[in-house]
C-alpha positions as CSV (number, residue, x, y, z in Angstrom):
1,X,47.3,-32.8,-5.2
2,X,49.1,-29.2,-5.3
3,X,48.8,-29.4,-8.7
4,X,44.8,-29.1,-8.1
5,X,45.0,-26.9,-5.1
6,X,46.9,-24.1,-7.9
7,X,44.1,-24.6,-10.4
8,X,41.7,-24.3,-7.8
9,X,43.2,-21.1,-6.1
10,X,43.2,-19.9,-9.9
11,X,40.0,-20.5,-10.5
12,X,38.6,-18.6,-7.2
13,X,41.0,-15.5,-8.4
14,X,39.8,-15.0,-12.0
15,X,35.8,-15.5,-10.7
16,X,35.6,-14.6,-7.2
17,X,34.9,-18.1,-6.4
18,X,34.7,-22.0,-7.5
19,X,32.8,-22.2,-10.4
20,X,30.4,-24.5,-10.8
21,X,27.7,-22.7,-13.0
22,X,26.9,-18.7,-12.7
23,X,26.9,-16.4,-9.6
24,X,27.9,-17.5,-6.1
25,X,27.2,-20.9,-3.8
26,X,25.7,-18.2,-1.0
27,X,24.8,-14.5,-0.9
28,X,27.9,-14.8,1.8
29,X,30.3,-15.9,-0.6
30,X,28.8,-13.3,-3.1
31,X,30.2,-10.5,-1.0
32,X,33.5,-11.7,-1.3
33,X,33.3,-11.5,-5.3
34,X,35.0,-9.4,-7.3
35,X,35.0,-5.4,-6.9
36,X,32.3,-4.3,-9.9
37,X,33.8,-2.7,-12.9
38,X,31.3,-2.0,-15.3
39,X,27.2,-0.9,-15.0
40,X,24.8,-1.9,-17.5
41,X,21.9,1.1,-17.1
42,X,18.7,1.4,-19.0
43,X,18.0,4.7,-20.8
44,X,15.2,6.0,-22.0
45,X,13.6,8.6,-24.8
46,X,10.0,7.1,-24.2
47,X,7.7,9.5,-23.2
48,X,10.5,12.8,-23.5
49,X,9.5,13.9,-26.7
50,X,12.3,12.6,-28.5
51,X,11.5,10.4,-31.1
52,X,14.6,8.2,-30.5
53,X,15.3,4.7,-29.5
54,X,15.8,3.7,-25.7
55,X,19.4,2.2,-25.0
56,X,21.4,0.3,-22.7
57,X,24.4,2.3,-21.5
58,X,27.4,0.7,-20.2
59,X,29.2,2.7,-17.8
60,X,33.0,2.4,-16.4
61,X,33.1,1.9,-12.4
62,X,36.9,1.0,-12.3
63,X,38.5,4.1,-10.2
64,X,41.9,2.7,-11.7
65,X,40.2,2.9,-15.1
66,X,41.0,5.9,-17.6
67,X,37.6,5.6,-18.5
68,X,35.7,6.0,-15.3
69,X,32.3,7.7,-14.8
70,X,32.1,7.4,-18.2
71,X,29.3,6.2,-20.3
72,X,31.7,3.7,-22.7
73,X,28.8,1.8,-24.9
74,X,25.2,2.3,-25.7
75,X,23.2,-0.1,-27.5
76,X,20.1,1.5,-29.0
77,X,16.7,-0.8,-29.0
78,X,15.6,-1.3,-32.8
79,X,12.1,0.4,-31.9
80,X,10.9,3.5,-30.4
81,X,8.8,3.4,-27.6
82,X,9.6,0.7,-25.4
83,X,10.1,2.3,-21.7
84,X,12.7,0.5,-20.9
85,X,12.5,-0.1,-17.2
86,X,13.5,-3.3,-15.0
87,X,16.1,-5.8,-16.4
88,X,17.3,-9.3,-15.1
89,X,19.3,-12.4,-16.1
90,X,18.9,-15.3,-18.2
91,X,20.4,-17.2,-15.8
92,X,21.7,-16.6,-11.7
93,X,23.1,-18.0,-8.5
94,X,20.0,-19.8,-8.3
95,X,21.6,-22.0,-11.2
96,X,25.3,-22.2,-9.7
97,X,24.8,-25.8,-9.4
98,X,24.5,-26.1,-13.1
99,X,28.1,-25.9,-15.0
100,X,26.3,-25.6,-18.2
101,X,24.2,-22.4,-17.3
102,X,26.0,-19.0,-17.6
103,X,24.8,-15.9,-17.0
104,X,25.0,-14.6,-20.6
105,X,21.8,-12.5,-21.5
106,X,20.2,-9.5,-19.7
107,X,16.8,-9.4,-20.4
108,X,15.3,-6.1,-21.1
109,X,11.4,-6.0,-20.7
110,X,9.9,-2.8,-22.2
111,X,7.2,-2.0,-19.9
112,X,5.2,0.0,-22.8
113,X,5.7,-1.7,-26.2
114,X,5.6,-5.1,-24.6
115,X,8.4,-6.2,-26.3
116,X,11.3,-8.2,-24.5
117,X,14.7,-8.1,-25.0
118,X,17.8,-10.8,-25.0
119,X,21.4,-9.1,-24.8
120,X,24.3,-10.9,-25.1
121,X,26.8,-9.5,-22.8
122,X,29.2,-12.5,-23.1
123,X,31.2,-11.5,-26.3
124,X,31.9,-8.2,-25.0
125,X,31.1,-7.1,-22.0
126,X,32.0,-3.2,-22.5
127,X,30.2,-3.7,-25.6
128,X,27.0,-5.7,-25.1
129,X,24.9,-6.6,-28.8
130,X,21.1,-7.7,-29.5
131,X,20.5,-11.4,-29.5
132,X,17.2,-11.4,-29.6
133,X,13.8,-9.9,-29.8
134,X,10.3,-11.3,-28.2
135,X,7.6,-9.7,-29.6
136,X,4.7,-8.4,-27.9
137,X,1.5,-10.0,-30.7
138,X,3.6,-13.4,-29.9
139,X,2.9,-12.7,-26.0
140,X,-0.4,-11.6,-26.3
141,X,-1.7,-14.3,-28.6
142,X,-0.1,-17.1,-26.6
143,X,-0.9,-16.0,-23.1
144,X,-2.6,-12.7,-23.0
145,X,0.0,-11.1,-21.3
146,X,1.1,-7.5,-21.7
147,X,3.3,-4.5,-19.8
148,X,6.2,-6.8,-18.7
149,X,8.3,-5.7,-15.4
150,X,10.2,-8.0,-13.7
151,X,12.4,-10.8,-14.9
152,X,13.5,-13.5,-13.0
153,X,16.2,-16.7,-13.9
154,X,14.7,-19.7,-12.4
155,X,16.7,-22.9,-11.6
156,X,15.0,-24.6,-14.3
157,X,16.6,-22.5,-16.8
158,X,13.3,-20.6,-17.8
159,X,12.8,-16.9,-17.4
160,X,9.9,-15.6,-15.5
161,X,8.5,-12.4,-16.2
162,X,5.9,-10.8,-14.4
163,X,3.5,-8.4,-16.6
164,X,1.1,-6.0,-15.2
165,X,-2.0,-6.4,-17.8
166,X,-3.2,-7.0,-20.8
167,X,-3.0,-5.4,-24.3
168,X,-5.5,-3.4,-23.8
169,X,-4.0,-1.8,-20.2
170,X,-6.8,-3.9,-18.0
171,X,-5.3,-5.1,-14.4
172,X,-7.4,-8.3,-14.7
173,X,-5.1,-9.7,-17.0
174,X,-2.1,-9.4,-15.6
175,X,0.2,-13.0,-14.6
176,X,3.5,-14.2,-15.0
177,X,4.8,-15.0,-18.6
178,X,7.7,-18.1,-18.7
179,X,10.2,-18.4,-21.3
180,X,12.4,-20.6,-22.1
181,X,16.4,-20.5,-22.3
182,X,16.2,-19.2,-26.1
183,X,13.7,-16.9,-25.5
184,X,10.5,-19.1,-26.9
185,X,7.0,-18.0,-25.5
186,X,6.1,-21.1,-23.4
187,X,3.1,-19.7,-21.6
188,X,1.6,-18.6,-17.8
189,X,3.8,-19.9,-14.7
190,X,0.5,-19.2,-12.7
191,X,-2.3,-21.8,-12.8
192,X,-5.1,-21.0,-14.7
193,X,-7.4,-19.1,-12.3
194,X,-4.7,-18.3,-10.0
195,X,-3.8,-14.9,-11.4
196,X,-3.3,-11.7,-9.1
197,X,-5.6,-8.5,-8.9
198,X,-2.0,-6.5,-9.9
199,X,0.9,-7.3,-11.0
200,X,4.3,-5.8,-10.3
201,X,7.6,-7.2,-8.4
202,X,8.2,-10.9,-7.4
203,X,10.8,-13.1,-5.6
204,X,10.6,-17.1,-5.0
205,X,12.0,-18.6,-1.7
206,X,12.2,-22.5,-2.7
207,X,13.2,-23.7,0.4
208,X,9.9,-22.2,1.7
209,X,8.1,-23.2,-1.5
210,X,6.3,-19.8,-2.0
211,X,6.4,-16.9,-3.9
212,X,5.4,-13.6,-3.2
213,X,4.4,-11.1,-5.7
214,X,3.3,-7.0,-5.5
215,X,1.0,-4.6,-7.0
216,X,1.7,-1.3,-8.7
217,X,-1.6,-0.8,-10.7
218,X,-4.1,-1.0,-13.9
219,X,-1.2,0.1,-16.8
220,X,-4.7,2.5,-18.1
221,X,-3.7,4.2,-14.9
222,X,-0.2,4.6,-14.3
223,X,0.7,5.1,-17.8
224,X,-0.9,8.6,-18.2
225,X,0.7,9.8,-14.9
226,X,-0.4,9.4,-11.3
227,X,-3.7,10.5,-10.4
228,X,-5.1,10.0,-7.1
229,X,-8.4,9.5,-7.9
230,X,-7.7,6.7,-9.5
231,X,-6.6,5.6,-6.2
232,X,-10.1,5.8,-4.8
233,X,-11.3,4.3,-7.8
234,X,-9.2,0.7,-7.4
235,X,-7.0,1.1,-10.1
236,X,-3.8,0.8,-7.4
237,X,-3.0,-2.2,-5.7
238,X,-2.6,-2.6,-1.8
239,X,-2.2,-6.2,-1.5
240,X,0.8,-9.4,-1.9
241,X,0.0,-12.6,-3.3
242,X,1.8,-15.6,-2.0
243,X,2.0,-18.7,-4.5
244,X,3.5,-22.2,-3.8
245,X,6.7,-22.4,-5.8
246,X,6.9,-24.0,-8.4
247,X,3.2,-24.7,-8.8
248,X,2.1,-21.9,-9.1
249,X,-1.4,-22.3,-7.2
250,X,-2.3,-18.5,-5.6
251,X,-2.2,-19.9,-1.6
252,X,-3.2,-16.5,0.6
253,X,-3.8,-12.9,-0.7
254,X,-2.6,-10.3,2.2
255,X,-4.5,-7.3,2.0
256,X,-1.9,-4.4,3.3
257,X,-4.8,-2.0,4.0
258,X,-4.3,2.1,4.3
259,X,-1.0,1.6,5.6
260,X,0.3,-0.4,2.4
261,X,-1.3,1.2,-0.9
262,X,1.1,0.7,-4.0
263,X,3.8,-2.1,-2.3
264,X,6.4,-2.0,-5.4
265,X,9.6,-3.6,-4.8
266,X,9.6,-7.0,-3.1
267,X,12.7,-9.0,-1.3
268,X,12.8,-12.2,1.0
269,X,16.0,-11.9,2.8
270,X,18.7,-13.1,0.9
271,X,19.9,-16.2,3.1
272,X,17.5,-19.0,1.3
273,X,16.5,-20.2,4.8
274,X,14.8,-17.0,6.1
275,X,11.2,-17.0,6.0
276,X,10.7,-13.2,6.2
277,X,10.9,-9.7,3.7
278,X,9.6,-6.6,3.1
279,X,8.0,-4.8,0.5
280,X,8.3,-0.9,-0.2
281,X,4.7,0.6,-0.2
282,X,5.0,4.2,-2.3
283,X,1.9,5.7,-1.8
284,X,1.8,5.5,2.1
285,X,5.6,5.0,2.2
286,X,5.9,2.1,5.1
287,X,8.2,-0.9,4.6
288,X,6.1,-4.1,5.3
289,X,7.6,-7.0,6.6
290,X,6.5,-10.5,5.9
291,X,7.0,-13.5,7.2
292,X,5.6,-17.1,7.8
293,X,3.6,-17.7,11.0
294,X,3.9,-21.0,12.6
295,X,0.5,-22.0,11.3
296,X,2.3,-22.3,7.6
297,X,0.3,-19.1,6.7
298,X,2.2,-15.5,6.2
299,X,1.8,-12.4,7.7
300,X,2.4,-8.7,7.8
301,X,3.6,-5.9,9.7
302,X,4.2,-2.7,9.5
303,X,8.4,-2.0,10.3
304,X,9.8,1.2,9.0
305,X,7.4,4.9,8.6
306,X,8.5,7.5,6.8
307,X,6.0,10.4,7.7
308,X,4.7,12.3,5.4
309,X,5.4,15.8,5.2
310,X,3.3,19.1,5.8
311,X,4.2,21.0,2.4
312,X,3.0,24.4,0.6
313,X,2.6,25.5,-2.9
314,X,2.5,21.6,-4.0
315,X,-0.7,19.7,-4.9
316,X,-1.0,18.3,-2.0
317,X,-0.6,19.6,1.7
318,X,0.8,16.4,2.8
319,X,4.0,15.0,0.8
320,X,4.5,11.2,1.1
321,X,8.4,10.1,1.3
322,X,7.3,7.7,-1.7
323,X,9.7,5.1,-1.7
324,X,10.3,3.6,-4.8
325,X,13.0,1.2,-4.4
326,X,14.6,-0.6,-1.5
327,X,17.5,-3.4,-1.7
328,X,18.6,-6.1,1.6
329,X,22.7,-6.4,1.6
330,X,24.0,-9.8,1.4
331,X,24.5,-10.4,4.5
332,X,21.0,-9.3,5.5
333,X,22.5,-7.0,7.8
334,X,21.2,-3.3,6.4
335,X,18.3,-2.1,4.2
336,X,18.5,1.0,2.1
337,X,15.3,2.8,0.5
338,X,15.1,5.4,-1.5
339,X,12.2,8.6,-1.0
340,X,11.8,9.9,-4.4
341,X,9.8,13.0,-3.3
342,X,11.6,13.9,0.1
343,X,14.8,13.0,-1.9
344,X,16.9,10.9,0.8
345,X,18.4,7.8,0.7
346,X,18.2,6.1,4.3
347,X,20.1,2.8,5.9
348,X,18.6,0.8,8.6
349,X,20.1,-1.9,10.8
350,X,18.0,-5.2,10.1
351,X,19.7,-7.7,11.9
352,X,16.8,-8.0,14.1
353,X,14.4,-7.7,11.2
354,X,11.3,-7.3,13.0
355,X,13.1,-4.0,14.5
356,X,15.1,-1.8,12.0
357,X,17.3,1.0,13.5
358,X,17.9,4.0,11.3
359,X,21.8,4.4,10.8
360,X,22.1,6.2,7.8
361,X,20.9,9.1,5.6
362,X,21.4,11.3,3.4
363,X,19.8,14.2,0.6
364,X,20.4,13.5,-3.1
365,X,17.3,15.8,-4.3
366,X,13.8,16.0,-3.7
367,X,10.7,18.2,-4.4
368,X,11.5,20.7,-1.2
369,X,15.3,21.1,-1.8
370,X,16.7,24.6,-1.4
371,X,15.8,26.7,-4.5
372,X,12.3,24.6,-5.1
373,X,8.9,26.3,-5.2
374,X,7.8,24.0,-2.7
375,X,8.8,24.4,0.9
376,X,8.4,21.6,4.0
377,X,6.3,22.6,6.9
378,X,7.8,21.9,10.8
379,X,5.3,21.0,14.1
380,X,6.2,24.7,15.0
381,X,4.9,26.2,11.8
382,X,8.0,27.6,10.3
383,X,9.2,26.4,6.7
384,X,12.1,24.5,5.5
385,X,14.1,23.7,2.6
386,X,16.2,20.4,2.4
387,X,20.0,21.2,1.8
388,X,20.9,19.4,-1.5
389,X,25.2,19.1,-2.2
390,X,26.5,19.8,-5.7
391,X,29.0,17.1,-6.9
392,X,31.5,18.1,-8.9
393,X,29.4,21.5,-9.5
394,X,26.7,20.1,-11.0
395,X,23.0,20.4,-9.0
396,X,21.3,17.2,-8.6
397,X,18.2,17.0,-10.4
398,X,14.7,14.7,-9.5
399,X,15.2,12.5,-6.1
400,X,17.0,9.4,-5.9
401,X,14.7,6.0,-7.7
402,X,16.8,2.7,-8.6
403,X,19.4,2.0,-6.4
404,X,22.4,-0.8,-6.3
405,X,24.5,-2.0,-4.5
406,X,28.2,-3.4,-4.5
407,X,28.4,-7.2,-3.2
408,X,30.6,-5.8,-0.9
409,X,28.0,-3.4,0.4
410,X,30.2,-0.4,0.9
411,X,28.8,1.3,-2.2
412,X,25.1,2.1,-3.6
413,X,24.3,3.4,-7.0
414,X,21.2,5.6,-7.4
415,X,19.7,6.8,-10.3
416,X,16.6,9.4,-10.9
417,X,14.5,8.4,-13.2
418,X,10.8,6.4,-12.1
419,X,8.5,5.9,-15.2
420,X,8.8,8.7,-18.3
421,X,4.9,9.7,-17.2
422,X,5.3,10.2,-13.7
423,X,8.9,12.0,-14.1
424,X,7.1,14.7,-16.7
425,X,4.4,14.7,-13.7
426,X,6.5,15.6,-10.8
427,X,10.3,16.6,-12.1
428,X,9.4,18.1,-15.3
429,X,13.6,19.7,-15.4
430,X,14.6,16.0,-15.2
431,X,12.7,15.2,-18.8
432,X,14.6,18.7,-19.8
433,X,17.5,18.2,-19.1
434,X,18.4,14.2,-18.1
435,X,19.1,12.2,-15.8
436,X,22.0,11.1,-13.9
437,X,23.7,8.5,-11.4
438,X,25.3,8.9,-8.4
439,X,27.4,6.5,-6.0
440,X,26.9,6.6,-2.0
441,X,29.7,5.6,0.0
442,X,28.6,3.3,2.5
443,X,29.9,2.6,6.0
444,X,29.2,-1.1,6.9
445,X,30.6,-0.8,10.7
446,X,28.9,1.8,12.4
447,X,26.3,3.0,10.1
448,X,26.6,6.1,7.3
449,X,26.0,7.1,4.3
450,X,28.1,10.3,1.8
451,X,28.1,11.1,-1.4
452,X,31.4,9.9,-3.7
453,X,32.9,13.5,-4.8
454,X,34.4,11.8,-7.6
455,X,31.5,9.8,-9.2
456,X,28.8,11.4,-10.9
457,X,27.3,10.5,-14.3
458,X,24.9,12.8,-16.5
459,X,22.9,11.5,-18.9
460,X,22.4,15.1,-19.9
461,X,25.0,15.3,-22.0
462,X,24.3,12.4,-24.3
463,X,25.0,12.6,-27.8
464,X,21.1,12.2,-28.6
465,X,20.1,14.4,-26.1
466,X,18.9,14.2,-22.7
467,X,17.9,10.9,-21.7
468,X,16.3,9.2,-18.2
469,X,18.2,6.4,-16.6
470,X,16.6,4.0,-14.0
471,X,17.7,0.1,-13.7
472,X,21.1,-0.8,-13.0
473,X,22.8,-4.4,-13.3
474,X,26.4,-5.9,-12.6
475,X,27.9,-8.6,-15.7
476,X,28.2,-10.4,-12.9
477,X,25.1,-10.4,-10.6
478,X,23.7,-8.4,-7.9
479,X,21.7,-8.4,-4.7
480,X,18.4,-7.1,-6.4
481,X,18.2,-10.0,-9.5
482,X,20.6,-13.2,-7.5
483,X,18.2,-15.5,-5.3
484,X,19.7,-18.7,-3.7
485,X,18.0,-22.1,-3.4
């Protein structure tokens, strides 16, 4: 009996817990994992003028580590063109029941060329290698299906991937695409007629048996840049679409209204008995929370507003916050969002999630920092610059996009970079000259956020030239792509 208590307390040292299949029995014993030690970041040429290949870059995290900061491996895509973007795993916590599962292959949707990459991060995690290639004609013929965005491991050992139209850049066909565990086109998840008016983000709560997906817009649209007009002209979504899971039958459609145009990024709380979330809308910059009514159907609220802000000599006279990404911390305790225009990251106390209390925030960049063009307007009339910190002398560039966070919660990642088309649009100087990743150091007792001194990776320095850098992903699981059942 000692004999198995050793192997036991072995077994929790060397993987941060009992293992019975990949991630973590619940998001609370995730937080007690192992301190992260590498990043796996997607990079991108698409859209920058450079005729090179997009890559994944893995980056050192260890603060022990000779190496750290430091971009150690890229893996260049065999194409050019793919915008990289969002990434996920083959397989998750939501398969920790199953010792024969591991979570071997990130899966690298290209949300231009429609292609979809498998790669292997198992042989060498420093050095991650191509395993496979989907290819976008094999999609398209077998289920339409085009612009893929978000992946998702399911229990089953499928892959879900949700895609935002179809070849031809047409909302209307946009659904979910399933694979299987080698990567073989199986079909739609979503029953035939059941399809969404826009695709974008997703996340499955089983023990509530729904899904809930978001909508970004018509890829005609938000490929060529962001144009309101075609705001007025329904090419943007404003609405969630709540599915049974697994069936896949479309139950309720919630129309968000004025106060929720573009909802991107989607999250249920992470405890797998919670029957509430919120979804980041960019355009009018709320966080929605929804949540089941006792009826069985779901509702919406609106729970955090970030104002927009009076502005001059900027295209607008009003600057939304536009928040592009937002992330829940294991413990369900604090939300962080990220304002790619104002250029602050903000925490807010959720544990009573229908109230959230800002505790935290803090300016990485933005369109009105000091030195821009563009000024911010106060009630009283007089102008205003935000004041932007130089880390380690270098001026931050663009306004914080992707964020992660440790399973520990004390620190968040950002990068800069949203989508090639819309970076050219509104931060020209970040296509110029790159972009680059920062970590926050978060203060999970009282409330706070401040920049690392130490940490600061540019990806304007890289050896092909200056490249954009968006998603970020753990070897070993995260709170954005882990979902319990």
């Amino acid at each position: 009996m000692a004999t198995d208590t050793v192997v036991v307390e072995h077994a929790k040292v060397e993987n941060g817990c009992c293992k019975k299949g990949p991630g973590y029995a619940t998001p609370l014993d995730a937080m007690s994992g192992p301190r992260e030690t590498l990043i796996y970041v997607t990079c991108i040429y698409t859209g920058t003028g450079k005729e090179k290949p997009d890559y994944l870059a893995t980056i050192d995290v260890d603060p022990s580590s000779p190496t750290y900061t430091k971009v150690i491996h890229r893996l260049p895509m065999p194409y050019v063109g793919d915008e990289l973007h969002h990434s996920g795993w083959n397989s998750c916590s939501s398969c920790h029941g199953d010792p024969s599962a591991a979570r071997r292959y990130l899966v690298l949707p290209s949300l231009v060329s429609g292609r979809i990459y498998a790669i292997d991060t198992q042989k060498d995690p420093r050095a991650p290698t191509l395993h496979k290639v989907v290819e976008p004609n094999d999609i398209v013929q077998k289920t339409g299906l085009a612009y893929p965005h978000t992946a998702h491991c399911l229990a089953s050992g499928d892959i879900m991937v949700s895609c935002l139209g179809d070849k031809d850049g047409k909302a209307e066909g946009n659904g979910f695409l399933l694979l299987d565990s080698d990567f073989n086109v199986k079909g739609r998840w979503e029953k035939p007629g059941h399809s969404p008016l826009f695709g974008y983000d997703f996340w499955y709560q089983p023990r509530h048996k729904t899904m809930i997906s978001s909508s970004w817009g018509a890829p005609s649209a938000f490929t060529t840049g962001f144009n309101l007009q075609h705001v007025s002209d329904g090419l943007y979504g404003r609405h969630l679409h709540v599915y049974s899971w697994p069936e896949g039958e479309l139950k309720q459609t919630l129309d968000l209204g004025n106060t929720g145009l573009i909802p991107l990024e989607i999250r249920f709380l992470h405890d797998p008995d919670k029957d509430s979330g919120y979804v980041g809308c960019a355009l009018t910059s709320n966080m929605v929370r929804f949540f089941k009514k006792p009826d069985g159907s779901w509702g919406h609220e609106v729970s955090i507003s970030v104002k927009p802000v009076k502005v001059q000599n900027w295209i607008l006279p009003e600057m939304p916050g536009l928040i592009t990404d937002f992330l829940i911390s294991l413990d369900d305790r604090f939300l962080y969002l990220a304002n790619w225009l104002h250029g602050d990251i903000r925490q807010y106390n959720i544990e009573d999630p229908a109230n959230p209390k800002l505790t935290g925030q803090i300016w990485v960049g933005g369109v009105f920092r000091k030195g821009s063009t563009v000024s911010a307007e106060a009630e009283d009339g007089t102008t205003y610059q935000a004041d932007v910190p130089e880390v380690q002398g270098r001026q931050l560039r663009g306004g914080p996009q992707m964020i992660q966070l440790s399973l520990d919660g004390k620190r968040l990642y950002a990068t800069n970079s949203l989508f090639s088309a819309w970076d050219r649009q509104f931060y020209p100087e970040l296509v110029e000259k790159g972009g680059h990743m920062l970590q926050v150091d978060v203060d999970t007792e009282k409330g706070g956020l401040a920049i690392n001194p130490n940490f600061f990776v540019d990806f304007g320095s890289e050896p092909e030239g200056p490249s954009l850098a968006h998603e970020m992903r753990y070897p070993g699981g995260d709170c954005t792509s882990d979902i319990w059942i």
